[in-house]
CHARMM-style PDB file with segment names, atoms N, HN, CA, C and O in Angstrom:
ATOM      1  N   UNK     1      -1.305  11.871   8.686  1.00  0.00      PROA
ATOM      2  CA  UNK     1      -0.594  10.855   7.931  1.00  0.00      PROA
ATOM      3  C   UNK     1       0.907  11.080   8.079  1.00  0.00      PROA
ATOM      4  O   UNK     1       1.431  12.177   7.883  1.00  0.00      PROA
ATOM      5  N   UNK     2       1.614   9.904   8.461  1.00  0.00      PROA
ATOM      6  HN  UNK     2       1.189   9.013   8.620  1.00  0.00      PROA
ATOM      7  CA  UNK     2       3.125   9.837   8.200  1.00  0.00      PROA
ATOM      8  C   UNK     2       3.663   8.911   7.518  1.00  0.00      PROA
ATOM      9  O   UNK     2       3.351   7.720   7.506  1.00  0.00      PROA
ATOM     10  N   UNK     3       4.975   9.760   6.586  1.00  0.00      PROA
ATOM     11  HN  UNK     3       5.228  10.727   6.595  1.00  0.00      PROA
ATOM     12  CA  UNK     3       5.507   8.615   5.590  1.00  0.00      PROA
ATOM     13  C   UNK     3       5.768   7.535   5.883  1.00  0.00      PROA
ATOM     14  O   UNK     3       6.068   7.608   7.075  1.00  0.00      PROA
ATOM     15  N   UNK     4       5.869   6.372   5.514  1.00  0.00      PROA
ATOM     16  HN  UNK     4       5.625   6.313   4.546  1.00  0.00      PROA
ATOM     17  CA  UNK     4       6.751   5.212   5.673  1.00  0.00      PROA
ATOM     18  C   UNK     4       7.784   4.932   5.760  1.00  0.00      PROA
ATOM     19  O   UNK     4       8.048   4.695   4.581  1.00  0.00      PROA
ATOM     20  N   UNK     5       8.777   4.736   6.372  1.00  0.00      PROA
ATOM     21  HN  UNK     5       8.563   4.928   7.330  1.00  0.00      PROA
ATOM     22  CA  UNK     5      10.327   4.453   6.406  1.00  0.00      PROA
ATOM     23  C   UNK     5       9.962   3.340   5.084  1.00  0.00      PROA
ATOM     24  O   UNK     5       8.969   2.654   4.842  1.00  0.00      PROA
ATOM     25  N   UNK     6      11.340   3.543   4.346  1.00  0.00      PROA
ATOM     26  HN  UNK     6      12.147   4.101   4.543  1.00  0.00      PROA
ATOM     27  CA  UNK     6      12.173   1.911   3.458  1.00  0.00      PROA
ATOM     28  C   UNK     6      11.789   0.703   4.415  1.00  0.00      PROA
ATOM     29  O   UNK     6      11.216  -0.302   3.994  1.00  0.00      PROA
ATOM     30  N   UNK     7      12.062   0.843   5.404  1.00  0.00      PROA
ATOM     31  HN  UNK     7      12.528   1.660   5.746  1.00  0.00      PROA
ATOM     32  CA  UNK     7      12.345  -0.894   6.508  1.00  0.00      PROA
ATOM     33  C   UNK     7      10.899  -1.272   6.848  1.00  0.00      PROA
ATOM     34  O   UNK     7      10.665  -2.450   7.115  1.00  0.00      PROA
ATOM     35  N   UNK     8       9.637  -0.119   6.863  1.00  0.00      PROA
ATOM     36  HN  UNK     8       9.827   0.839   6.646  1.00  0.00      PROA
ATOM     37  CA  UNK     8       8.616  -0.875   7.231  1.00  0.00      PROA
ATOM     38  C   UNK     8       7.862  -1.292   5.930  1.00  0.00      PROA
ATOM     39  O   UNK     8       7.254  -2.339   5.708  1.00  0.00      PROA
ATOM     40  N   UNK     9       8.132   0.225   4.807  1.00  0.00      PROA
ATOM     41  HN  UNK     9       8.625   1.076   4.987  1.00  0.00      PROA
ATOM     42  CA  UNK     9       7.373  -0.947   3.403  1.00  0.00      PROA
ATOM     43  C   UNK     9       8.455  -2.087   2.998  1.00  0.00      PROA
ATOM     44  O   UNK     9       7.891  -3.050   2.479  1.00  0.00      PROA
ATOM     45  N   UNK    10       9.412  -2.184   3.068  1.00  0.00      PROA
ATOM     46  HN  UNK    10       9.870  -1.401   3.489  1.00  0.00      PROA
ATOM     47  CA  UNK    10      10.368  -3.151   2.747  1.00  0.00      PROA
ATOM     48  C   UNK    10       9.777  -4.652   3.543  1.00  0.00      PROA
ATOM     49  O   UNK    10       9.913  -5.652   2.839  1.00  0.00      PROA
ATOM     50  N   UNK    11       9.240  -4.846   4.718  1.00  0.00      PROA
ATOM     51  HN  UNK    11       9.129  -4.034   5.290  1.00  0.00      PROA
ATOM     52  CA  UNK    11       8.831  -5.824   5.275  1.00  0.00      PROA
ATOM     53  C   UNK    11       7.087  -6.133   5.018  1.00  0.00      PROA
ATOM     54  O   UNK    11       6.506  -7.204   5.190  1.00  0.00      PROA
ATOM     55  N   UNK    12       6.527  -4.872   4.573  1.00  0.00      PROA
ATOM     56  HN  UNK    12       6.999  -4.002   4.433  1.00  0.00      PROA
ATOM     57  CA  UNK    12       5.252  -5.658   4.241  1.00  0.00      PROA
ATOM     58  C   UNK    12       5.528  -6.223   2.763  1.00  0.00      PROA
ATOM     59  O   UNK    12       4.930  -7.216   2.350  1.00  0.00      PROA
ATOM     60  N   UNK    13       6.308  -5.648   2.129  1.00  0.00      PROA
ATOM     61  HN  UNK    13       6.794  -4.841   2.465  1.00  0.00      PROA
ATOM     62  CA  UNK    13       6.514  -6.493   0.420  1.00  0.00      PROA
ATOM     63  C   UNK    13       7.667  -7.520   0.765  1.00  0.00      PROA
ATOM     64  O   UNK    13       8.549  -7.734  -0.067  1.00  0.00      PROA
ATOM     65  N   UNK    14       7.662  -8.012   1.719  1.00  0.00      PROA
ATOM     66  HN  UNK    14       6.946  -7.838   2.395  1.00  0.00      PROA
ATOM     67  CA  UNK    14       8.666  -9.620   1.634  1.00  0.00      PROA
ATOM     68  C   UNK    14       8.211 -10.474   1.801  1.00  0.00      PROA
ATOM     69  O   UNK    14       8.979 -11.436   1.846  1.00  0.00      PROA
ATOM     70  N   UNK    15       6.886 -10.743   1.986  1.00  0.00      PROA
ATOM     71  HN  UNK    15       6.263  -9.962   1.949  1.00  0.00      PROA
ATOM     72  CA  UNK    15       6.219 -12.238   1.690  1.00  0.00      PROA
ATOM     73  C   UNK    15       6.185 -12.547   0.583  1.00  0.00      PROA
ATOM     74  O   UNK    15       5.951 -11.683  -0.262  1.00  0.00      PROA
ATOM     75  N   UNK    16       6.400 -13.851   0.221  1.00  0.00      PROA
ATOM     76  HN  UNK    16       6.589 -14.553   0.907  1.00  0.00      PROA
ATOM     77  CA  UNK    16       6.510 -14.498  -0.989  1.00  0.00      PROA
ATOM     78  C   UNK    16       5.628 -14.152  -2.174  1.00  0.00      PROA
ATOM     79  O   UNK    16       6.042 -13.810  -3.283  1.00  0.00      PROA
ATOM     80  N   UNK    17       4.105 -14.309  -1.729  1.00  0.00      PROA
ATOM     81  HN  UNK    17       3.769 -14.586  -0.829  1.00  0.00      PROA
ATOM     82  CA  UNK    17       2.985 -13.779  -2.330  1.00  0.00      PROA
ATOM     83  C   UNK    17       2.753 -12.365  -3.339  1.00  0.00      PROA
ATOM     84  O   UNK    17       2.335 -12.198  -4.485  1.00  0.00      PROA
ATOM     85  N   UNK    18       3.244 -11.503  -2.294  1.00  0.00      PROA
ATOM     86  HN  UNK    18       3.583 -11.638  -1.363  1.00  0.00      PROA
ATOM     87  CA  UNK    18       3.063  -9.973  -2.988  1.00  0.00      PROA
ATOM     88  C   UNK    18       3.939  -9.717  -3.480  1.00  0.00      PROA
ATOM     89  O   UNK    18       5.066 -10.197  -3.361  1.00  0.00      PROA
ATOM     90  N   UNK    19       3.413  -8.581  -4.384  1.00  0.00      PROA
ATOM     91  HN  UNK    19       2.497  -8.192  -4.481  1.00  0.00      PROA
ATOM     92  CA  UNK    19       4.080  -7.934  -5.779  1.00  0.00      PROA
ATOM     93  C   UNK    19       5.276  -7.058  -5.003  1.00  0.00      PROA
ATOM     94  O   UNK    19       4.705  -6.041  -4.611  1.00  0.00      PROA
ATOM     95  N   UNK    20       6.318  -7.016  -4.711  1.00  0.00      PROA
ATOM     96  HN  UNK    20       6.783  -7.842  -5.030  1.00  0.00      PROA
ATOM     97  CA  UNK    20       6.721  -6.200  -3.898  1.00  0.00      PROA
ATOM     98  C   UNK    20       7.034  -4.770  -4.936  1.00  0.00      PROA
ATOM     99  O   UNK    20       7.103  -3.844  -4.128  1.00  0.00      PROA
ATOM    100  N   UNK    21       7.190  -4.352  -5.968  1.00  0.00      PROA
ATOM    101  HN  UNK    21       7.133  -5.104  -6.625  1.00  0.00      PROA
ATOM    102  CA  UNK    21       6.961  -3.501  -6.559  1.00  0.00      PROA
ATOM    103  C   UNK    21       5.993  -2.675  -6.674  1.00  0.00      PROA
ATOM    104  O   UNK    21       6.159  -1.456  -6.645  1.00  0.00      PROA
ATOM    105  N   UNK    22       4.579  -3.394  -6.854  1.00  0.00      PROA
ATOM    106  HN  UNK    22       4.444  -4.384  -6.877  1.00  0.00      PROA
ATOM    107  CA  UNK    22       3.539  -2.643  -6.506  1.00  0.00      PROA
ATOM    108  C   UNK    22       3.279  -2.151  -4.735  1.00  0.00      PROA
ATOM    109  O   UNK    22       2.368  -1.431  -4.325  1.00  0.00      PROA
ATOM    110  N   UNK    23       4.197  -2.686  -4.051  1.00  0.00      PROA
ATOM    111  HN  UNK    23       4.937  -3.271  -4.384  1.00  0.00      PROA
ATOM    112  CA  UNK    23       3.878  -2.348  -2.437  1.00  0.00      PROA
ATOM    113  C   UNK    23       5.116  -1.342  -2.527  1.00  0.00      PROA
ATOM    114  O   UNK    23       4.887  -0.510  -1.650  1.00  0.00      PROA
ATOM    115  N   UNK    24       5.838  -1.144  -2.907  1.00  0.00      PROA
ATOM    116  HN  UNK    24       6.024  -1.820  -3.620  1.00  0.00      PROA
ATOM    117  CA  UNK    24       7.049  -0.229  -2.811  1.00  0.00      PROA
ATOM    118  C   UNK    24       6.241   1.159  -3.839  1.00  0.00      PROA
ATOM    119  O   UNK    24       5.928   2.271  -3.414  1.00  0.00      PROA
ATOM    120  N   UNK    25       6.158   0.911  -4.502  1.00  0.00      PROA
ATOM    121  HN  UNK    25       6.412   0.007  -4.847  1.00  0.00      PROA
ATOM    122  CA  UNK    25       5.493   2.008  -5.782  1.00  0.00      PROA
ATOM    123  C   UNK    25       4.277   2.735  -4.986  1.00  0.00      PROA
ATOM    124  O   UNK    25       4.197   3.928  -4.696  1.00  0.00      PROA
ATOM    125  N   UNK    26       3.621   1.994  -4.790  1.00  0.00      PROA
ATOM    126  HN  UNK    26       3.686   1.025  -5.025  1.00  0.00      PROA
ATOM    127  CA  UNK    26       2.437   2.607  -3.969  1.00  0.00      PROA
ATOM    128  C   UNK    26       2.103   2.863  -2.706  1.00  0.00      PROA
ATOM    129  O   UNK    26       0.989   3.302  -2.420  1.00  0.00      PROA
ATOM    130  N   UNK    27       3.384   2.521  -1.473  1.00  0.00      PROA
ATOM    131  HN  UNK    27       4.289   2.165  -1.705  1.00  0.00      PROA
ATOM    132  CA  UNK    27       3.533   2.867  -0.257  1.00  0.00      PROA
ATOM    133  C   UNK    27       3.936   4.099  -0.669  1.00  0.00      PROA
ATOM    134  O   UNK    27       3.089   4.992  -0.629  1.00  0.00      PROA
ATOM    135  N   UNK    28       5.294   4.418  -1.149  1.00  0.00      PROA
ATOM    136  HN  UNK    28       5.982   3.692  -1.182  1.00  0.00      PROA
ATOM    137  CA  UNK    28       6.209   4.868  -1.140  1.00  0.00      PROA
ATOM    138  C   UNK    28       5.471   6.558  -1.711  1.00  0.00      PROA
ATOM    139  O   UNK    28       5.988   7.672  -1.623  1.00  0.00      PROA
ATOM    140  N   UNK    29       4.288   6.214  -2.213  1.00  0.00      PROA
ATOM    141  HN  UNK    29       3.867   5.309  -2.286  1.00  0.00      PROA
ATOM    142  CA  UNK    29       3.705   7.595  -2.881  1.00  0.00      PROA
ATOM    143  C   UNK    29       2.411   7.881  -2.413  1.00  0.00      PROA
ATOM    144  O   UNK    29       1.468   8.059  -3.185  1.00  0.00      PROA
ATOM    145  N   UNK    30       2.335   7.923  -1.437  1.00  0.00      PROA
ATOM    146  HN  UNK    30       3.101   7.778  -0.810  1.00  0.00      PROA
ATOM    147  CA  UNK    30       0.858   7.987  -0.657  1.00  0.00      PROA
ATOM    148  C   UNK    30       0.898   9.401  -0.997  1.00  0.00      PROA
ATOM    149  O   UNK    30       1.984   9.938  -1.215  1.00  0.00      PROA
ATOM    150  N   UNK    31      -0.243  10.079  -1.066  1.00  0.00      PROA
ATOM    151  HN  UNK    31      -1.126   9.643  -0.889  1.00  0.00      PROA
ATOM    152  CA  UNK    31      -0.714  11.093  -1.084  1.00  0.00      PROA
ATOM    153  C   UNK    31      -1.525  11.929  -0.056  1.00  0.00      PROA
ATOM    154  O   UNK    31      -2.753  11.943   0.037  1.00  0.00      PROA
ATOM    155  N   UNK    32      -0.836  12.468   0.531  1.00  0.00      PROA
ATOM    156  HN  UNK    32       0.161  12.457   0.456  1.00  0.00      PROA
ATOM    157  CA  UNK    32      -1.939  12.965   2.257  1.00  0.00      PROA
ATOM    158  C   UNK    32      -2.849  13.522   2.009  1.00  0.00      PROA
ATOM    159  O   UNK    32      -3.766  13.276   2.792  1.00  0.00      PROA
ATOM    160  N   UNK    33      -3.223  14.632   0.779  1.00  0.00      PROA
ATOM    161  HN  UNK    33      -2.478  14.831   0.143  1.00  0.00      PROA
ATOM    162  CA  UNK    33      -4.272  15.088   0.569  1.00  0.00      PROA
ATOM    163  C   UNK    33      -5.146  14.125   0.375  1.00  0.00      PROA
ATOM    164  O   UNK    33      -5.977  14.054   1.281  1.00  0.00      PROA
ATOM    165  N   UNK    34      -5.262  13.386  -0.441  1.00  0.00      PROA
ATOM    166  HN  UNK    34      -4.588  13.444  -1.177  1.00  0.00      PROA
ATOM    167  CA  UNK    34      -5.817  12.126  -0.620  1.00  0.00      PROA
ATOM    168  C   UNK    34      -6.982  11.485   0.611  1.00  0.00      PROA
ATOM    169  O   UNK    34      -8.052  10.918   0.392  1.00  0.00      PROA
ATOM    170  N   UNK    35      -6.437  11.758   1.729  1.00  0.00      PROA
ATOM    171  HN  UNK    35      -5.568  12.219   1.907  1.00  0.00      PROA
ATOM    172  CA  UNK    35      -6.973  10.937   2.930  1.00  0.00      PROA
ATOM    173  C   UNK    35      -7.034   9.623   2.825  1.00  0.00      PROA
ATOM    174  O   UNK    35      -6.896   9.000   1.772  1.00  0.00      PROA
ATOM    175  N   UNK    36      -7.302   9.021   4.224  1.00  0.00      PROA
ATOM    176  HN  UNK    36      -7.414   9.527   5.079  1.00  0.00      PROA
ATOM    177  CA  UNK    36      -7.550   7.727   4.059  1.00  0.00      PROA
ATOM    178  C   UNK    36      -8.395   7.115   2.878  1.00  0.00      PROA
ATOM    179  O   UNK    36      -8.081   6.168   2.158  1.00  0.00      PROA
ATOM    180  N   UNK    37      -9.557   7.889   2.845  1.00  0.00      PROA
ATOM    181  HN  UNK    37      -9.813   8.659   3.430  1.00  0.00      PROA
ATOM    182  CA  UNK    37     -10.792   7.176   2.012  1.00  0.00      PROA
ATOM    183  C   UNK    37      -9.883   7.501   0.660  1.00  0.00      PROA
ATOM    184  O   UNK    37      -9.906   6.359   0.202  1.00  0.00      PROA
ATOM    185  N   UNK    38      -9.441   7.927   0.120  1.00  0.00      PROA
ATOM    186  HN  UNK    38      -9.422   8.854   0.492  1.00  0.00      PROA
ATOM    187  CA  UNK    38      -9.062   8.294  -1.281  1.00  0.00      PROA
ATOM    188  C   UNK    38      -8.125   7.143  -0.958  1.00  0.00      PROA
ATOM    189  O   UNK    38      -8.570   6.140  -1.517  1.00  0.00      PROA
ATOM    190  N   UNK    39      -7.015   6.874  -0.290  1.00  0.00      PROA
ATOM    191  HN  UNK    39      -6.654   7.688   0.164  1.00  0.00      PROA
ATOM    192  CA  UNK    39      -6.174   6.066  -0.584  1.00  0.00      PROA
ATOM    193  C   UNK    39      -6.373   4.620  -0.480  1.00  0.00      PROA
ATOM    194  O   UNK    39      -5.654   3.787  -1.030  1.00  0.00      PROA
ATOM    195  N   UNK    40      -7.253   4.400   0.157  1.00  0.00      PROA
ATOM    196  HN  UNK    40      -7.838   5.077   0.604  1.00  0.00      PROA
ATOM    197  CA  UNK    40      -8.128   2.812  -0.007  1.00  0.00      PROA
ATOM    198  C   UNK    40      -9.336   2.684  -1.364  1.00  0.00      PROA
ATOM    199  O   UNK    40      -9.602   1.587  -1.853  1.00  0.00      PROA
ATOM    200  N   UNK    41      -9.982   3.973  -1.849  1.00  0.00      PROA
ATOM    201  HN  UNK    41      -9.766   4.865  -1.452  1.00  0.00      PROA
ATOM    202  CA  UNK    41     -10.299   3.727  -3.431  1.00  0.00      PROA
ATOM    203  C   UNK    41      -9.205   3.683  -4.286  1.00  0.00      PROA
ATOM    204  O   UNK    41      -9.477   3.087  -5.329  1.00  0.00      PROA
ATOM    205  N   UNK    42      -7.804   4.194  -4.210  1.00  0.00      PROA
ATOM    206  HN  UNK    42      -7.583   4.678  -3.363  1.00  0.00      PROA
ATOM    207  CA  UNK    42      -6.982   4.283  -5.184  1.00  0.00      PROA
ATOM    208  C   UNK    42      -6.367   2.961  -4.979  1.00  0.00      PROA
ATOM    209  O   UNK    42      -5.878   2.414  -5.967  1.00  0.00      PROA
ATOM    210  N   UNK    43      -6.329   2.469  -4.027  1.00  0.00      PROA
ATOM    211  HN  UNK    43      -6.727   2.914  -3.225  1.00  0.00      PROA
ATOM    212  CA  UNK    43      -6.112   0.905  -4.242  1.00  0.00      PROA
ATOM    213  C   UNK    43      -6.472  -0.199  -4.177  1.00  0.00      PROA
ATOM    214  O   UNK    43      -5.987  -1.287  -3.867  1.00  0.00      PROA
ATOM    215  N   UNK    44      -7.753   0.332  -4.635  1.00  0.00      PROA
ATOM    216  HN  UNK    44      -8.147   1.215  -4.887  1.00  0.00      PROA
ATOM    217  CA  UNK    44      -9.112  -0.945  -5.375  1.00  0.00      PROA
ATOM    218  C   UNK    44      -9.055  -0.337  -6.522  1.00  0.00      PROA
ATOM    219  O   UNK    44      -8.993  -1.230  -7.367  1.00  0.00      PROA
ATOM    220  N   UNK    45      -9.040   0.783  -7.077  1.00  0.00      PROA
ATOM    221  HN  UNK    45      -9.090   1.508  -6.391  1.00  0.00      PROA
ATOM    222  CA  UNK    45      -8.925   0.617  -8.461  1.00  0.00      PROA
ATOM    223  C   UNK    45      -7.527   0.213  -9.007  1.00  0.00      PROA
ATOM    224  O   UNK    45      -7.439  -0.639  -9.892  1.00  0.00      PROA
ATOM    225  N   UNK    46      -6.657   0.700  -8.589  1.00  0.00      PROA
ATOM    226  HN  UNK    46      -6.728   1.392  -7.871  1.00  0.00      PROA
ATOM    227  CA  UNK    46      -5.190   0.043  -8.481  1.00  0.00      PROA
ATOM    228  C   UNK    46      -5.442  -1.498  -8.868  1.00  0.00      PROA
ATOM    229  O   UNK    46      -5.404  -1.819 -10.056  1.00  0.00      PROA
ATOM    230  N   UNK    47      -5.710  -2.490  -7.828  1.00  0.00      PROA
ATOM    231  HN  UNK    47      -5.740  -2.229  -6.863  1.00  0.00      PROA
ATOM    232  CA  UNK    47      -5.802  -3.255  -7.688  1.00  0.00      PROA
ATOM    233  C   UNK    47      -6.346  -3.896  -8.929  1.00  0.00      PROA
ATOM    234  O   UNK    47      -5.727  -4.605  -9.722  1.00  0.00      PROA
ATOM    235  N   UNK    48      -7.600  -3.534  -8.971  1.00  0.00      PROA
ATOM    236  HN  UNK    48      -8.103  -2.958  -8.327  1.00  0.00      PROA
ATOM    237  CA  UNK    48      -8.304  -3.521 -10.387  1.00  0.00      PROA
ATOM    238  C   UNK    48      -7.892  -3.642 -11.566  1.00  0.00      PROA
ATOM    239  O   UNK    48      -8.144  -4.654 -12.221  1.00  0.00      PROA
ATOM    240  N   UNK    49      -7.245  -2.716 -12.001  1.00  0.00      PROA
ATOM    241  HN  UNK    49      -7.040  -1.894 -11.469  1.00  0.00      PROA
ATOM    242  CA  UNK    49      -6.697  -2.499 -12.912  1.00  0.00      PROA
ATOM    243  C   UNK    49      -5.485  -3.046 -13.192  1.00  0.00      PROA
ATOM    244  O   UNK    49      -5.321  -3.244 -14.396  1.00  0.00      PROA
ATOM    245  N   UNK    50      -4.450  -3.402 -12.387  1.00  0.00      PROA
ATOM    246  HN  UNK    50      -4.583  -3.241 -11.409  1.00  0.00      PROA
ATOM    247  CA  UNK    50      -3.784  -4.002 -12.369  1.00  0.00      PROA
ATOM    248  C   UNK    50      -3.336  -5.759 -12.152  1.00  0.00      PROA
ATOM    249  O   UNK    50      -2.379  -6.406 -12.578  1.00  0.00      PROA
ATOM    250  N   UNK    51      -4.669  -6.180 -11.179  1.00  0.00      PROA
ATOM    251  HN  UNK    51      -5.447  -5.655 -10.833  1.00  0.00      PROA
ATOM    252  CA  UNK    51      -4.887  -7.286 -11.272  1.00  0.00      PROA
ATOM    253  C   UNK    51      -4.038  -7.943  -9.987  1.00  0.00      PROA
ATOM    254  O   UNK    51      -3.681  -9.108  -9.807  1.00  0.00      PROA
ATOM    255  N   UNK    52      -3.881  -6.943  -9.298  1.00  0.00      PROA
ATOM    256  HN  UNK    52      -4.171  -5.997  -9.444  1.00  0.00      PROA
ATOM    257  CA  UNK    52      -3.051  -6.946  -7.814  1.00  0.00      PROA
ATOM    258  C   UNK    52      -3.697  -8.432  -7.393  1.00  0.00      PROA
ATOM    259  O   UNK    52      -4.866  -8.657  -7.705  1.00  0.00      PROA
ATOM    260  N   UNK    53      -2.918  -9.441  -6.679  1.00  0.00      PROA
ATOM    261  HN  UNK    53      -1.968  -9.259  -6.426  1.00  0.00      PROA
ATOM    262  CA  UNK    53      -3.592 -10.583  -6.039  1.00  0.00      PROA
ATOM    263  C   UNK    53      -3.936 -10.043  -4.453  1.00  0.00      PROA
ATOM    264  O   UNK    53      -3.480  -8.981  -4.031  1.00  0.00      PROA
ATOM    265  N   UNK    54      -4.602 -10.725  -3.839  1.00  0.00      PROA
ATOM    266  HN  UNK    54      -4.972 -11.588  -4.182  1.00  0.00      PROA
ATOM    267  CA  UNK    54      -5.092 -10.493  -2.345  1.00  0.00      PROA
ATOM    268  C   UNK    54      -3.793 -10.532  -1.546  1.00  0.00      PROA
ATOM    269  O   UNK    54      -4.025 -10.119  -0.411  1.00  0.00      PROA
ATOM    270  N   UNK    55      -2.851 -10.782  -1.664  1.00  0.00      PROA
ATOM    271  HN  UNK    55      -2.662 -11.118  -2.587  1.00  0.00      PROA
ATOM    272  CA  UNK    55      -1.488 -10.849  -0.592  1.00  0.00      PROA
ATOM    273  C   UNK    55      -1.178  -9.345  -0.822  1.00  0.00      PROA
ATOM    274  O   UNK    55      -0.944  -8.527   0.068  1.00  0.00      PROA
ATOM    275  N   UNK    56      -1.208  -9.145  -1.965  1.00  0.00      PROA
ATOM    276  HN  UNK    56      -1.398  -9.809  -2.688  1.00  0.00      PROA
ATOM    277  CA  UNK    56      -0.262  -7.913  -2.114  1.00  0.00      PROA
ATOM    278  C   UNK    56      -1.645  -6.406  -1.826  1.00  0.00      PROA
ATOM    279  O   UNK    56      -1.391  -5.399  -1.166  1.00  0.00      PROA
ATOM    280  N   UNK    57      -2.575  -6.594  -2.300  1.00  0.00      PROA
ATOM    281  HN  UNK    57      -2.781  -7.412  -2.837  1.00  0.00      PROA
ATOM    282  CA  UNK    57      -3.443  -6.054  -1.917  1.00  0.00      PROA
ATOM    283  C   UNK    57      -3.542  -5.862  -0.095  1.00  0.00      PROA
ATOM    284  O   UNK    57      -3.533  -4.751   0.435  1.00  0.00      PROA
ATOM    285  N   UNK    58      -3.595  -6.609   0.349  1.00  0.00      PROA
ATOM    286  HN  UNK    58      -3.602  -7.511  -0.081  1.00  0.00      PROA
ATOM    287  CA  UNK    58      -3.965  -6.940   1.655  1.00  0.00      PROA
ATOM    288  C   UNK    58      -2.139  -5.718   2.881  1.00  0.00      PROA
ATOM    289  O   UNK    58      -2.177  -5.041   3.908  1.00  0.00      PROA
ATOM    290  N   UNK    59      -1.166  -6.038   2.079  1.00  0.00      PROA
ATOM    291  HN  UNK    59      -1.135  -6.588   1.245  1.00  0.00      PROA
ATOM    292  CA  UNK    59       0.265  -5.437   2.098  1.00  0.00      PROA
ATOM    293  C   UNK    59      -0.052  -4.321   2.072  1.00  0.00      PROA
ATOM    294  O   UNK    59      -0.353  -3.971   3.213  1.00  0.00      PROA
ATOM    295  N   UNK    60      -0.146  -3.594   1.418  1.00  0.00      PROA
ATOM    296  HN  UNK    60       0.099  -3.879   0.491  1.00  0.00      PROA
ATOM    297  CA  UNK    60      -0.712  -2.159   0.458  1.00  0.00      PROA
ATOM    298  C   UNK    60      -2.157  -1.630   1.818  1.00  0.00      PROA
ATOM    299  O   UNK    60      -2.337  -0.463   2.167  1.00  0.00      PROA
ATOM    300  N   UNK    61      -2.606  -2.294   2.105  1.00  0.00      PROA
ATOM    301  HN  UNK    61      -2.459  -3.242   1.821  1.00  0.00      PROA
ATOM    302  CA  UNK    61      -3.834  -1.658   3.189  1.00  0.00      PROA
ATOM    303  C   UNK    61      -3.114  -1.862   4.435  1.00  0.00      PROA
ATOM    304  O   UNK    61      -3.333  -0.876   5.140  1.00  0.00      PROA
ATOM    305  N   UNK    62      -2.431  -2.607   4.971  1.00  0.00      PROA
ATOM    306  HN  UNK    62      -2.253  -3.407   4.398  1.00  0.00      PROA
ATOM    307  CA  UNK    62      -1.944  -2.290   6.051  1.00  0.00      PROA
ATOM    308  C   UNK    62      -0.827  -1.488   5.859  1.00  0.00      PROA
ATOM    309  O   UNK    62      -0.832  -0.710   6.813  1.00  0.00      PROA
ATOM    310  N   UNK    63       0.037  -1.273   5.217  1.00  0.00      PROA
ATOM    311  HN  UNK    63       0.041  -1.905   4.442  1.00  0.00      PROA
ATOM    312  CA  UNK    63       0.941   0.078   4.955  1.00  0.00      PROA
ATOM    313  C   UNK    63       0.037   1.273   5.555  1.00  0.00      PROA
ATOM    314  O   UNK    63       0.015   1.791   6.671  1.00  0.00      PROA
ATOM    315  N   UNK    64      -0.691   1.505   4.389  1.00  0.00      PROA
ATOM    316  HN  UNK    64      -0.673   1.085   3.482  1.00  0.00      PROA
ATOM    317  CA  UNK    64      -2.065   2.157   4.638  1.00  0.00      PROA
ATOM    318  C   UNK    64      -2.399   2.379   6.101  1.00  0.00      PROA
ATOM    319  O   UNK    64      -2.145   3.459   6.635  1.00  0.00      PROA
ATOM    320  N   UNK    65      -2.818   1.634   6.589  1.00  0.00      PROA
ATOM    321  HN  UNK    65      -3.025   0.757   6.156  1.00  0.00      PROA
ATOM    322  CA  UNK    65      -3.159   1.670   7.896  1.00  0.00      PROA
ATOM    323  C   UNK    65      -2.221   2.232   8.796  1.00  0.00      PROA
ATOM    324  O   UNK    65      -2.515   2.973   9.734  1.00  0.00      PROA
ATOM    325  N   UNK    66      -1.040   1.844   8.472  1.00  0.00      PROA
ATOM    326  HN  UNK    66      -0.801   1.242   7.710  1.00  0.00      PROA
ATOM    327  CA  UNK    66       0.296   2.280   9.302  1.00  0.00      PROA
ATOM    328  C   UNK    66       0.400   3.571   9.006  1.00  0.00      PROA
ATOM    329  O   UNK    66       0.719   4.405   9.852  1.00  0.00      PROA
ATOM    330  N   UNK    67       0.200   3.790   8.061  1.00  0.00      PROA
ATOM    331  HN  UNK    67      -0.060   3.112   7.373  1.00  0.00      PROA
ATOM    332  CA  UNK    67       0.684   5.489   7.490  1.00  0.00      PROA
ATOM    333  C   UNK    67      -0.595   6.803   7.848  1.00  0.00      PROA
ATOM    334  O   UNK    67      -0.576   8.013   7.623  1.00  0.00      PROA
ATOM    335  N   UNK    68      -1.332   6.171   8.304  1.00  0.00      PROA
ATOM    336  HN  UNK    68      -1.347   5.188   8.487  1.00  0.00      PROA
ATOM    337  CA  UNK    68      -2.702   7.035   8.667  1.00  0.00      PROA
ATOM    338  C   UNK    68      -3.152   7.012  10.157  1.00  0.00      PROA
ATOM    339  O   UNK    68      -4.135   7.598  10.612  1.00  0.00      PROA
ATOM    340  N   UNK    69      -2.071   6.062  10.992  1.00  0.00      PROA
ATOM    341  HN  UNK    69      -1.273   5.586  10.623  1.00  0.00      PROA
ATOM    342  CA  UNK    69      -2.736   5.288  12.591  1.00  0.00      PROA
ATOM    343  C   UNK    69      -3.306   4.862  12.504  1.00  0.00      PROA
ATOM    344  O   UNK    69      -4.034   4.993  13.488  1.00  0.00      PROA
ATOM    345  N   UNK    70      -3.792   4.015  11.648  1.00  0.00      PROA
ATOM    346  HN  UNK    70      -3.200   3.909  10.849  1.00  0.00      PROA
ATOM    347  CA  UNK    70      -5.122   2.963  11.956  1.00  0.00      PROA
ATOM    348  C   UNK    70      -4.815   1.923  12.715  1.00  0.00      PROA
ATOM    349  OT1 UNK    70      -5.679   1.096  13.007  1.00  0.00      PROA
TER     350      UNK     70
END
């Protein structure tokens, strides 16, 4: 896993749609121990709980993806 630069979570939270707070908050604190699988349950329950819409959800997994090589 590698961190995210500011400029690449900064461009998945600029569509109109997503929460860009919740994509900044929760890029920005990935957890490597965590692994992939932990960090795609932590943001379905995230999501969950918070009531994340599918844009911003959808933001948040490809970060994800970016930050793990997927």
């Amino acid at each position: 896993m590698r961190s995210l630069t500011n400029e690449e979570i900064g461009k998945l939270a600029a569509p109109k749609a997503v929460r860009k707070i919740a994509v900044e908050n929760f890029l920005g604190s990935l957890y490597e121990p965590a692994g992939y699988a932990g960090s795609i349950r932590n943001l379905y329950e995230d999501a969950r709980v918070y009531k994340w819409n599918e844009a911003t959800v959808n933001a948040i997994r490809k970060g994800i993806n970016l930050a793990f090589g997927w």
